[in-house]
C-alpha positions in Angstrom: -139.3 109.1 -42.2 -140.3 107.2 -45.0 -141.5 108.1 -48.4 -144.9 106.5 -49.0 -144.6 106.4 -53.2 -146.4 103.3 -54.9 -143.8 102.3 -57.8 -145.8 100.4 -60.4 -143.4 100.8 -63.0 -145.4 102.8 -64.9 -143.0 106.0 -65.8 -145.6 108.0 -67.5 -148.0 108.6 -64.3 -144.6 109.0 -61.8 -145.5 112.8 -61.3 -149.9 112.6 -60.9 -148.8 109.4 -58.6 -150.1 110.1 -54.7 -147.1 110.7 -52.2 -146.8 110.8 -48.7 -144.5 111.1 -45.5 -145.1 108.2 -43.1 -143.4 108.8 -39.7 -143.3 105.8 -37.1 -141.6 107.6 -34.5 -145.4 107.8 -32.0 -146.4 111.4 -31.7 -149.2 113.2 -29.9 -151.8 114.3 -32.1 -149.8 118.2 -31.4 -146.5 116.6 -31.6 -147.5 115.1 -35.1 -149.1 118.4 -36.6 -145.7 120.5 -35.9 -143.4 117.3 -36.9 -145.1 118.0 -40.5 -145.3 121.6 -40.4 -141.7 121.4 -39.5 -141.2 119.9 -43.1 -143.5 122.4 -44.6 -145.8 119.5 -44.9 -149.1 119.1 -43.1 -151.6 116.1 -41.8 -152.5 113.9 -44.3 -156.2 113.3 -44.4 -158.1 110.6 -43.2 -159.8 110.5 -46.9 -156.4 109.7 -48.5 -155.0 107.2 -46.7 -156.8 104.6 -49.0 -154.4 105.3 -51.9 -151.5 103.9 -49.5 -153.2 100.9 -48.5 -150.4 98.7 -50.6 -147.8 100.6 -48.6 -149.7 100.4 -45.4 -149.7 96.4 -46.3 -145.3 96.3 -47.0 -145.7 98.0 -43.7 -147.0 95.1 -42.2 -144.9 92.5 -43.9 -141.6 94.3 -42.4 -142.8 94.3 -39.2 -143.6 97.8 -38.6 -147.0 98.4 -38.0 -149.7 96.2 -37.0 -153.0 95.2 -38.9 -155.1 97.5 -36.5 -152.2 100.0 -36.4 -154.3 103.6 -35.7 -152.2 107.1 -36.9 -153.0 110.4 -36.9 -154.8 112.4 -39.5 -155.9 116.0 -40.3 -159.3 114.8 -39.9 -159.5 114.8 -36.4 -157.2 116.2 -33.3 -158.7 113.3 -30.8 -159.9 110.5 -33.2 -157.0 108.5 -34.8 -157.4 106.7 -38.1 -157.2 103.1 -39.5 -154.6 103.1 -42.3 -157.8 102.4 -44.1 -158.5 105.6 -43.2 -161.9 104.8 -40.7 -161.6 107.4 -38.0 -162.5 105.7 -34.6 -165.1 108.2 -33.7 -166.0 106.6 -30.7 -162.6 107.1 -28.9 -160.7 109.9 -27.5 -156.6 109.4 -28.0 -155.8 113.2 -27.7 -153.0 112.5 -25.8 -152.3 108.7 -27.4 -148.1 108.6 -29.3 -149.1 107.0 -32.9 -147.3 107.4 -35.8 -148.8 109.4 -38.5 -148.9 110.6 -42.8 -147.8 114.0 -44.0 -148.5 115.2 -46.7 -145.6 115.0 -49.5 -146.2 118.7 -52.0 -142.0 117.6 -53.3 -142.3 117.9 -57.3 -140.9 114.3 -59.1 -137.4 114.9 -60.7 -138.0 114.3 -64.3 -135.7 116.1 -65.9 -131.7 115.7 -66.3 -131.6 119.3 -64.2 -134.3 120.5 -62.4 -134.2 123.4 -60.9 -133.8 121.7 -57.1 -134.5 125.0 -54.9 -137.6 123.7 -55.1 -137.1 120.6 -53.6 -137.6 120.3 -49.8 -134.5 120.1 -47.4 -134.3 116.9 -45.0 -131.4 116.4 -42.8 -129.3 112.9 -42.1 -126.7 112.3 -39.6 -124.1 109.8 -39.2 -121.0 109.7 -37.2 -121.4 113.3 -36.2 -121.9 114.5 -39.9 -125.1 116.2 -40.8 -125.9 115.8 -44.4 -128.1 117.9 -46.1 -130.4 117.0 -48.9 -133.5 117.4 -50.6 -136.8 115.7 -50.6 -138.2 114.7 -53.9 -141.6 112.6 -55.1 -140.3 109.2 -54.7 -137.6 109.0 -52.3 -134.9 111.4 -50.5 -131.7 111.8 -52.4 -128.5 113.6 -51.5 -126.1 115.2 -54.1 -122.4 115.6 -54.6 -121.2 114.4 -51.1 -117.1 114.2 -50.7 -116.0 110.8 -50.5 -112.2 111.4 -50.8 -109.9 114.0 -50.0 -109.4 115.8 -53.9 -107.1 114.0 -55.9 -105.4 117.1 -57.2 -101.6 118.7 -56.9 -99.5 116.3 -54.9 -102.6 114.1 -54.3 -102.7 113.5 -58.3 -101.4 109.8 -59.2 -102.0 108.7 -55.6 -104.3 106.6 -54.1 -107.1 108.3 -52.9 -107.1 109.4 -49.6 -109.8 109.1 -46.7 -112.4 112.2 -46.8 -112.2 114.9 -44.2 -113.9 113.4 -41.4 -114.0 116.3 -39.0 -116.3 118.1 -40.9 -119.7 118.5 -39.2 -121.8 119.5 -42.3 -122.1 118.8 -45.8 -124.2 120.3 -48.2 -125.5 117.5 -50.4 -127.9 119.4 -53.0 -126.5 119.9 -55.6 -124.0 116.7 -57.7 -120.7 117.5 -58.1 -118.7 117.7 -61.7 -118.1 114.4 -63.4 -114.1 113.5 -63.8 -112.0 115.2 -66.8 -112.9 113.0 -69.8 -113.9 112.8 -73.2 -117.4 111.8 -74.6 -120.6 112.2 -73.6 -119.9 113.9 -70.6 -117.3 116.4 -71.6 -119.0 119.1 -70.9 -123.1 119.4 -71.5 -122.9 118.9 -75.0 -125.1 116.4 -74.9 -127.6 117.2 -72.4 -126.1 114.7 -69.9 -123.8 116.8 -67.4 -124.5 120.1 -66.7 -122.9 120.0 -63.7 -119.2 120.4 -65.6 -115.9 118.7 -65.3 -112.8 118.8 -62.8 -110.0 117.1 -61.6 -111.8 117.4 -57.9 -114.9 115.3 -59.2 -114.8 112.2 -56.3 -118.2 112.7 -55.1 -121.0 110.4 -54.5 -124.7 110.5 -54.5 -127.0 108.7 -52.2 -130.7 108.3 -52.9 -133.1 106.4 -50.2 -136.7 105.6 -48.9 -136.1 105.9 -45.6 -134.5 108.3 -43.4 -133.8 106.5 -39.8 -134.2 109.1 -36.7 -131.1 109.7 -35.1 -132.1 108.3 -31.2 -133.6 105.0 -33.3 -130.6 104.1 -35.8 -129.7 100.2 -35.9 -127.4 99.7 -38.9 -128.3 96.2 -39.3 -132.0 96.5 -39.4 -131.3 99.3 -42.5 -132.6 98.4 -46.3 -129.9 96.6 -48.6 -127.2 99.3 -50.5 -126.9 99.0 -53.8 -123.4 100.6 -54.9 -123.4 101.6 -58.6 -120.4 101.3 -60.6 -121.2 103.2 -64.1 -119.3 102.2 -67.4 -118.0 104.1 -70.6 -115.0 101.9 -71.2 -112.6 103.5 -68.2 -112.5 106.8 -70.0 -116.6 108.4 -70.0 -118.5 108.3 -67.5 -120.3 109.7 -64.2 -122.3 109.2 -61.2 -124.8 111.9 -62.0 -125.5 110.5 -65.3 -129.2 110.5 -65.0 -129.3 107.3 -66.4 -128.4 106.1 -63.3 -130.9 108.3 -61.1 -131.5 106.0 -58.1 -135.1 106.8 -57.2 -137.1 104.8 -59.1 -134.9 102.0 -58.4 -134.9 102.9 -54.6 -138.5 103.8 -54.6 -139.5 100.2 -56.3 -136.8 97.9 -54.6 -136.6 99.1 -51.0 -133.1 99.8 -51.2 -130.9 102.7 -51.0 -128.5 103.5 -53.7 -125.2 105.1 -54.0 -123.8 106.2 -57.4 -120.2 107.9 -57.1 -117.4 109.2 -59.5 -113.9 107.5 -59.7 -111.1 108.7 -61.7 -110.7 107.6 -65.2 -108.4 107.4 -68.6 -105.1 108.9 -67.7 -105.7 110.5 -64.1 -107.2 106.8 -62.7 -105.0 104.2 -64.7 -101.6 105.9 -66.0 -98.9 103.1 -65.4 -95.4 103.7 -65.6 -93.8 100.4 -64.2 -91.4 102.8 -61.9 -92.4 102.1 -58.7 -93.9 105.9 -58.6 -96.6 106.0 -60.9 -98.2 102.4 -59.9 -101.6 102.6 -61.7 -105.2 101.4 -60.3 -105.8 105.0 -58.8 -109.3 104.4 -60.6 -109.5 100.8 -58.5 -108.8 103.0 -54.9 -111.5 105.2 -55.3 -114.0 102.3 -55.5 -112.4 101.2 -52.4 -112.7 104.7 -50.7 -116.5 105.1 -51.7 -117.2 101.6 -50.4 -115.0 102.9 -47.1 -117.5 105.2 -47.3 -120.5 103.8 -47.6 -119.6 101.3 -44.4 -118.9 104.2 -42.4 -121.7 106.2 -42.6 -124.7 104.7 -45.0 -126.7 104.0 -41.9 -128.0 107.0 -41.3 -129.0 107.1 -44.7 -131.4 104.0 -43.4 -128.9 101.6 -45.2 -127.4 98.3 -43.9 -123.7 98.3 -43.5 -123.5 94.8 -43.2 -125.6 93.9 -46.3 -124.0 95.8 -49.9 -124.4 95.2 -53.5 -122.0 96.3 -55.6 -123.0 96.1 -59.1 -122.1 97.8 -62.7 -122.4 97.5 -66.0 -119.9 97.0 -68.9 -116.3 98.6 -67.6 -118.1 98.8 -64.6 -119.2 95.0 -64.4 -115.9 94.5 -65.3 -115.2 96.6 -62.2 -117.1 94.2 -59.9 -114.8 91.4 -61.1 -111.4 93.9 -60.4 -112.9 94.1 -56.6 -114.1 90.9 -55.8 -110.6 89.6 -56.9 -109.2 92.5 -55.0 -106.3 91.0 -52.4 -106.0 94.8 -50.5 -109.4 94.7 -49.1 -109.4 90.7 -48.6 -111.1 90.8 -45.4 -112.7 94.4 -44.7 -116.1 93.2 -45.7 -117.0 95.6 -47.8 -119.4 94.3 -49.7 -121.5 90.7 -49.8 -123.3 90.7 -53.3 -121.9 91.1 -57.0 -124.3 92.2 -59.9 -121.7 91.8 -63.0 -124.2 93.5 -66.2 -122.0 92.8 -69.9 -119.0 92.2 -68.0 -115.3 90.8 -68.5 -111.5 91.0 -67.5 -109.5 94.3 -68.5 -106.1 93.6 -66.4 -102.6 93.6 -67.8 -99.0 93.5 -66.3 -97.4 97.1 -65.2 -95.0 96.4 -67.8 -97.6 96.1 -70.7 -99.4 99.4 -69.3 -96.4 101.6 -69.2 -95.5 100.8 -73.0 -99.0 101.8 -74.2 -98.6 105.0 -71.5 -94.9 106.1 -71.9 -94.5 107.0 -75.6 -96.9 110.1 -74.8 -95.2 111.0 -71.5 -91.5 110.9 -72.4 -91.7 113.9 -74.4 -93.4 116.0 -71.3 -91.4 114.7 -68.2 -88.3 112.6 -67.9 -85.9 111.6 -65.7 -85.6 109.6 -63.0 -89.2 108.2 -61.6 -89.7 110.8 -58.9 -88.5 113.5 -60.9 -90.9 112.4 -63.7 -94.1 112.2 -61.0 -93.0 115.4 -59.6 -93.3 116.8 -63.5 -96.7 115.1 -63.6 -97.9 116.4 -60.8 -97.4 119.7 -61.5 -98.3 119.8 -65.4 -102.0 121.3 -66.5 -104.6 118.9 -65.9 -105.7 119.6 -69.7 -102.7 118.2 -71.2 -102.8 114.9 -69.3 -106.0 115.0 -70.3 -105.2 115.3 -73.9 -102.9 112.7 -73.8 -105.8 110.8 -73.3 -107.4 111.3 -76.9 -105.2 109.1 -78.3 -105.4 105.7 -79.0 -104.4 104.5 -75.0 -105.3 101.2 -74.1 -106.2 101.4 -70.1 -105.7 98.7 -67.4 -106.3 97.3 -64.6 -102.5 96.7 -63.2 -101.1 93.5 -61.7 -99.2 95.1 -58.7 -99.9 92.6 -56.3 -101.7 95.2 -54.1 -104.8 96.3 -56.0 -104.9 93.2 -58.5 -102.4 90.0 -57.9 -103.1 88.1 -61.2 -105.1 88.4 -64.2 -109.0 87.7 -63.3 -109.2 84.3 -64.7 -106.2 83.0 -62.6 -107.8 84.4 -59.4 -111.1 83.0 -59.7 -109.6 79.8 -61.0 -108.0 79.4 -57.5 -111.5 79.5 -55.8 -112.8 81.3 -52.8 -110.3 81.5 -50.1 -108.1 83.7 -52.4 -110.9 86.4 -53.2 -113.3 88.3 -51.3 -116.3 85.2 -52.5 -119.6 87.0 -52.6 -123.0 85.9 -54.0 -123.3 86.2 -57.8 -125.1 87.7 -60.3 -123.9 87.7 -63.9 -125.4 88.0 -67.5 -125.4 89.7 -70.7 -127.6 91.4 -73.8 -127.6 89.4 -77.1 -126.2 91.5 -79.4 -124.1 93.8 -77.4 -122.1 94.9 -80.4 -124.7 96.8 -82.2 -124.1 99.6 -80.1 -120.7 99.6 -79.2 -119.6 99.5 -83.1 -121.1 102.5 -83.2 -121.2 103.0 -87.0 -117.9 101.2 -88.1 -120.3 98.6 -89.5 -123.1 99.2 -91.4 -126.5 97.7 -92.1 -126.2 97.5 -96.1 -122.3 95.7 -96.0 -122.1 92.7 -98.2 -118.8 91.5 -97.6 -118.2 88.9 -94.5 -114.4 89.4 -95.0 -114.9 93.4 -94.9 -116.3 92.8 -91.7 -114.2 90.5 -90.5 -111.5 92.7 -91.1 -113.4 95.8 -89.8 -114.0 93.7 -86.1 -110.3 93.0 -86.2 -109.5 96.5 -86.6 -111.8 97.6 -83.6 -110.0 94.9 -81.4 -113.1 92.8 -81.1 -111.4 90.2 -82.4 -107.6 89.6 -83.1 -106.4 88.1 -86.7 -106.2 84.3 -85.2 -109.9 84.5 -84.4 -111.0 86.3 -87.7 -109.0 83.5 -89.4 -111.1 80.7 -87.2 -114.5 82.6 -88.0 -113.9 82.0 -91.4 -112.2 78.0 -91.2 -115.3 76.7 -88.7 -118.6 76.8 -91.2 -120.3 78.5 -88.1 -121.1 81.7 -89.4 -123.0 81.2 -92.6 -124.6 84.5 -93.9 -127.9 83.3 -96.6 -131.6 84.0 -97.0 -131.7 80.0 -96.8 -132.1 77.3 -94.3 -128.8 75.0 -93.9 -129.2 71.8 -91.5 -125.1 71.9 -90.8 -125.2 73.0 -87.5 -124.1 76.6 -88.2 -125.7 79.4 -87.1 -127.4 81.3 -90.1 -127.6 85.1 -90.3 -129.7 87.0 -92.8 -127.2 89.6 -93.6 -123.3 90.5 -93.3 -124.4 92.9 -90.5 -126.3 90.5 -89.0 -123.5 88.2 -88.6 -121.0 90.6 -87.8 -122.7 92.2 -84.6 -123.2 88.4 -83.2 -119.5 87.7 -83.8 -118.2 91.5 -82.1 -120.3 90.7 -79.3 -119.0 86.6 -79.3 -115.1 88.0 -79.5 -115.2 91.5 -77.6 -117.9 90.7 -74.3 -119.9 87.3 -74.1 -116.9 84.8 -75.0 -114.2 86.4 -72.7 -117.4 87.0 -70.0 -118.7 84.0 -69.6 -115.3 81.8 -69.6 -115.0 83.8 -66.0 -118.3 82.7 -65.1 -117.3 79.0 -66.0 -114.1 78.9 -64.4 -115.6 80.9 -61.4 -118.5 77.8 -61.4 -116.0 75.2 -61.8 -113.4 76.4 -58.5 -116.8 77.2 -56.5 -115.4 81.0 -56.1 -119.0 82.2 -55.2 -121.1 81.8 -52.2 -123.6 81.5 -55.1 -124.1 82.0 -58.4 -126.8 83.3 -61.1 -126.2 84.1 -64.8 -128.8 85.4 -66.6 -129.6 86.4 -70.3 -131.8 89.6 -71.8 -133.9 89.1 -74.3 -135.5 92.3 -74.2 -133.9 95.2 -74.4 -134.5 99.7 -74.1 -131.8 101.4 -76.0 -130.6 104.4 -74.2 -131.8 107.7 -75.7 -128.7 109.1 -77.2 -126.7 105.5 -77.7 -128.7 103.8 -80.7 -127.1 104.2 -83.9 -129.4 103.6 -87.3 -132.0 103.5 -84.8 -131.7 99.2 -84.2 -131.7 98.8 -80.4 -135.5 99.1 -80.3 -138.7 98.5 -82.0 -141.5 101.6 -82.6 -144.3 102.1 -80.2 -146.8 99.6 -80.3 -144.8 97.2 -82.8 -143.0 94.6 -80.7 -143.0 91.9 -83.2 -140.1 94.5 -85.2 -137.2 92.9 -85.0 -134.2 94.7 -83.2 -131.3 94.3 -81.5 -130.6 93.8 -77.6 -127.7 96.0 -77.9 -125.2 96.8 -75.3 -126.3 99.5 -72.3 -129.8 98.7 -73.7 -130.4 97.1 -69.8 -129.8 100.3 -68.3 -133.3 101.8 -68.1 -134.8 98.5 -67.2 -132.6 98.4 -64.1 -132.6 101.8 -63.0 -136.2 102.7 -64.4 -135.3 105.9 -65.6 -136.9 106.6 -69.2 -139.1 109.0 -67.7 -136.0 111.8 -67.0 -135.5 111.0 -71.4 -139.1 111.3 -72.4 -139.2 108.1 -73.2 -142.5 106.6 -74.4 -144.1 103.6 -73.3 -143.7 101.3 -76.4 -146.2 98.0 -74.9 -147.1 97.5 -71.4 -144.9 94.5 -71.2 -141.8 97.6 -71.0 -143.6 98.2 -67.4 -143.7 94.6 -66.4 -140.2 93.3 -67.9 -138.6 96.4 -65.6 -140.8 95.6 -62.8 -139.3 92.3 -62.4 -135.6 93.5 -63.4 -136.1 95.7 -60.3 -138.1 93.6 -57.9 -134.9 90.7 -59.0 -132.3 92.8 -58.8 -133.6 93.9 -55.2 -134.2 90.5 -54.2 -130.7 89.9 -54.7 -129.4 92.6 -52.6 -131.4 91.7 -50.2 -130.7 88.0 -50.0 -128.0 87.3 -52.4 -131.1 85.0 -54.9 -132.6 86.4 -57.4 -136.3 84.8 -56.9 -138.5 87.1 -55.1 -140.3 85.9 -52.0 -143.9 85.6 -53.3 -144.9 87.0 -50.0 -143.4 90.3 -50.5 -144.9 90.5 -53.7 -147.7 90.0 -52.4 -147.5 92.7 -49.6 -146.4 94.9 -52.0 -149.1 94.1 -54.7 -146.4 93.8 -57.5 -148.8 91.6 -59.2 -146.9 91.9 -62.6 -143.6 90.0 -61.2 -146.0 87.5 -59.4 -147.4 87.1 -62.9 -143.2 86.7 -64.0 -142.7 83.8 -61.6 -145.6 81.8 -62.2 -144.2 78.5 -63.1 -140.4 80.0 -63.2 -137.8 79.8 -60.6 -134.5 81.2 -61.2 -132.1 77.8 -61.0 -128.6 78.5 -59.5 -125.2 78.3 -62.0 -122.8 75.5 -61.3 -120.4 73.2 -63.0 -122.6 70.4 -62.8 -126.2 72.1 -63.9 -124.9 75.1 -65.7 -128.7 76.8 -65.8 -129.4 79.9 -66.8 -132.3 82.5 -66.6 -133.0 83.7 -70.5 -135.2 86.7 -69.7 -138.3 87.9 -71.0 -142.0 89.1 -70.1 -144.0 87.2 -70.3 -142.0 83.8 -70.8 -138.9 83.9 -68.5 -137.3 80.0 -69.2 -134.7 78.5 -67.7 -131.6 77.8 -70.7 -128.2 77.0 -71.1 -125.6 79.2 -71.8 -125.8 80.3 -75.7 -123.5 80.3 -78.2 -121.1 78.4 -76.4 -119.7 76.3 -79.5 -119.0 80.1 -81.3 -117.0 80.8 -77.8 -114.7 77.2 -78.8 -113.7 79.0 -82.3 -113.0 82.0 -80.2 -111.5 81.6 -77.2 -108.2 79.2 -78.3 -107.0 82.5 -79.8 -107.6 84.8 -76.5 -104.0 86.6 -75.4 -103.3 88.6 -72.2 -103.2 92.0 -73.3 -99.6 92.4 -75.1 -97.4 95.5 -75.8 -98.2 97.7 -78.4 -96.1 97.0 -81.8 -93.5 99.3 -82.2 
């Protein structure tokens, strides 16, 4: 089954948009009427089949149907259809197998929590395991399926364990709680995760077009995977974020997507340098999902054999912790790497456990095992409050999970990683948004600032010092011609240099020493220059311009890619603010798609064309995204209409900066 949905990008007519249930398996004309009663759907009619003509077309492209493919309609029990809908009147195929539309009455989900007992129920299988989920207006999705065994009592500050395999069904309609955390989604105080909190929260979510039968499965003719990796600095987070809602993005992209929970702050990354209480617990759930996901995404309609992993911010940074990852060198796990705001957060097991064991000394002591057992056996809430204190988390060099810090491994090129195709990039002024509002608009002293950035670690004292000695930063009203960058205000200035010192410096230098060792079966960087803030992450209201204003100037702040990749404004409300919001996430979709599919970015014009996505034709008329290397260092700067092929910005602010980076240190005493 397939869901027959056309995704133009435009959120705001999602739910009046006409949707269908195309089944290829040939039925009679009997057969086909009780398949679609069966999903309390019925016969499409011949007079609607026009409105699927684009899908009928993709249809064609793939291989699947011919161009005088006939199918059943409600129209007639012995005349078949066109999928033009003409019904060959002059012909009797009462007994003919064709394939055949139902209709598709499934409401679109466009809220954080609708109520889903009104959502159809469709069944997958895959290696014995029925999995049940629901039927929606764009794609199937399935909710809250175990990926792990839960990492609770003697489980807790271990690596996470293989799911229960011998269980024959899982009920996948409804997501399971997000990991114990702090933030946004502690709790539903912010609208985001009404589905709660618990220490047993390692859960995935899979959301598809396609739903292979049984008797027809072939993994590798299944649609790319996309794996999600969601950010919030290694402490916030979820898979069920809505942000993240995977129809739109399956629905558009031909792809099926899997979000999932791993654990974070103190339950995924507490490091005691004991040889009991290793770390990366965080870094073995990603494993297990993706364990996962090779086992059993096929009978989602997924390709085992062909997986994205991609993520954003900690996530991104994620991407980097697994493609440098020595314990699954060799599994295959995943081909392609989508690295959104990305860098390195990695540290020795000695630097960890000092940040770690000032809080845990006074609760459990001892030798090492006596100290897990006491850890192990304490409330979940008071690890978790140790957790709301200032705790830098890391990544661990154990030489199991991680065997040097990032830079290091990708400086020894692709035999000592798992190499994957490429996909890097960042926002412009990332820093707007993660500052929250420890800077503010109306500041008038550079040195305040400074100070302030130093304070927030994004940058240390050395750097703030260079900022000041290299006459790049000059903050006037005035045009200099000394080769420095000119800001209009402190603020201004202050956001470009957080985002310089605490993402795009540090980011990019992997991307160059990554270029210069060849670590990547290819390799594509990328800049935004547009940008959608999220709904509830835009402080003084800078990370977008009003409705119908684009020529406001604002900030492409950190996370503000988010929507553009998953297409999800319409589960916020949020408004349309210029058509070129429609075609600017068409093409973020249709790129990030073509990626997964073939590990390059450019779209084949002839699926464009099958699919009528006329916009991203539009996108890549007289563009072609060049690949990153050593030698022609090219990158894609973003932006509809007007996508250009650049070099990497800011690179002599990144000289200032990056003499002065340090591996993460100890915390002073």
């Amino acid at each position: 089954m397939t869901v027959f949905f056309g995704n133009d990008g435009n959120w705001t007519s999602h739910a009046s948009k006409p949707s269908a249930i195309f089944v290829n398996a040939p039925l009679t004309y009997a057969e086909a009427t009780a398949a679609c009663a069966a999903q309390d759907e019925t016969l499409l009619s011949c007079a609607e089949y026009v409105e699927f003509a684009n899908l009928f077309s993709y249809q064609q492209y793939l291989g699947r149907i011919t161009p005088d493919q006939l199918l059943w309609s409600s129209c007639s029990p012995s005349s078949p259809t066109s999928w033009r809908g003409v019904v060959q009147s002059n012909t009797n195929f009462s007994s003919s197998l064709l394939p055949f539309l139902c209709t598709n009455s499934a409401p679109l989900a466009d809220t954080v929590d609708p109520d889903y007992s009104r959502f159809p129920r469709v069944n997958a299988s895959s290696n014995g395991t029925t999995f049940e989920g629901m039927r929606d207006h764009m794609a199937f999705r399935f909710a809250g399926i175990p990926f792990a065994q839960p990492p609770t009592g003697d489980l807790r500050f271990q690596p996470a364990q293989s799911w229960n395999q011998s269980m024959l069904f899982v009920n996948a309609t409804k997501y399971g709680p997000a990991c114990l955390q702090f933030g946004y989604f502690d709790g539903n105080s912010y609208g985001l995760n009404p589905w709660g909190n618990s220490e047993d929260c390692l859960y995935l979510n899979v959301y598809t077009p396609h739903l292979p039968s049984p008797d027809s499965l072939n993994p590798d003719n299944g649609k790319p995977v996309m794996v999600w990796i969601y950010g919030g600095g290694d402490t916030q987070g979820s898979g069920a974020d809505a942000t993240f809602d995977g129809a739109s993005l399956a629905s558009r992209s031909d792809v099926v997507v899997v979000t999932f929970n791993y654990r974070i702050n103190i339950f995924g990354l507490l490091a005691l340098d004991d040889d009991e209480i290793n770390g990366n617990y965080m870094m073995t759930d990603k494993i297990q999902a993706l364990r996962w996901v090779r086992q059993y995404i096929a009978g989602f309609g997924g390709n085992p054999n062909n997986v994205t992993i991609f993520g954003q911010s900690a996530g991104a940074s994620s991407v980097n912790d697994l493609i440098t990852c020595p314990a699954i060198m060799g599994e295959n796990l995943f081909q392609n790497g989508i690295v959104q705001s990305g860098k390195s957060n990695v540290a020795t097991a000695a630097v960890a456990a000092a940040y770690a064991l000032p809080y845990i000394e006074p609760l459990c002591n001892g030798t090492a095992a006596h100290r897990a057992s006491c850890l192990r056996a304490l409330p979940a809430e008071t690890l978790l409050d140790i957790s709301n204190n200032s705790i830098s988390w890391y990544t661990v060099i154990d030489g199991r999970y991680s065997a040097d810090y990032t830079q290091a491994r990708y400086g020894l090129g692709a035999r000592y990683i798992n190499s994957v195709n490429v996909l890097a990039g960042n926002m412009l002024e990332e820093f707007q948004s993660l500052a929250t509002t420890s800077l503010w608009p109306s500041m008038t002293n550079f040195s305040e600032a400074l100070g302030i950035l130093v304070r927030d670690a994004a940058l240390n004292e050395a750097q703030a010092a260079a900022v000041l000695n290299s006459g790049l930063y000059t903050v006037t009203n005035n045009t200099v011609y000394n080769g420095s960058t000119t800001y209009p205000s402190v603020y201004n200035a202050s956001v470009h240099i957080g985002t310089e010192g605490q993402l795009y410096c540090d980011g990019t230098l992997l991307q160059w020493i990554a270029a210069a060792s060849w670590a990547f079966k290819s390799h594509w960087f990328y800049i935004h220059n547009r940008g959608y803030a999220l709904s509830y992450y835009d402080f003084y209201d800078l990370c977008t311009f009003p409705v119908g204003e684009p020529d406001t100037p604002y900030y492409r702040c950190h996370s503000s890619d988010l929507y553009e990749v998953f297409g999800t404004y319409y589960l916020f409300d949020q408004p349309v603010r210029v058509p070129e919001d429609i075609y600017y996430t068409n093409a973020i979709q249709d790129m990030w798609g073509a990626f997964a599919r073939t590990g390059d970015p450019n779209v084949d014009p002839a699926y464009l064309a099958a699919r009528s996505y006329d916009s991203t034709m539009e996108f890549f008329l007289g563009f072609e995204w060049p690949r990153f290397t050593i030698t022609r260092p090219s990158v894609a700067s973003l932006q509809f209409p007007g996508p250009k092929v650049s070099t990497l910005p800011y690179q002599d602010h990144c000289e200032v900066l990056l003499p002065y980076v340090v591996n993460p240190t100890a915390p002073a005493a």
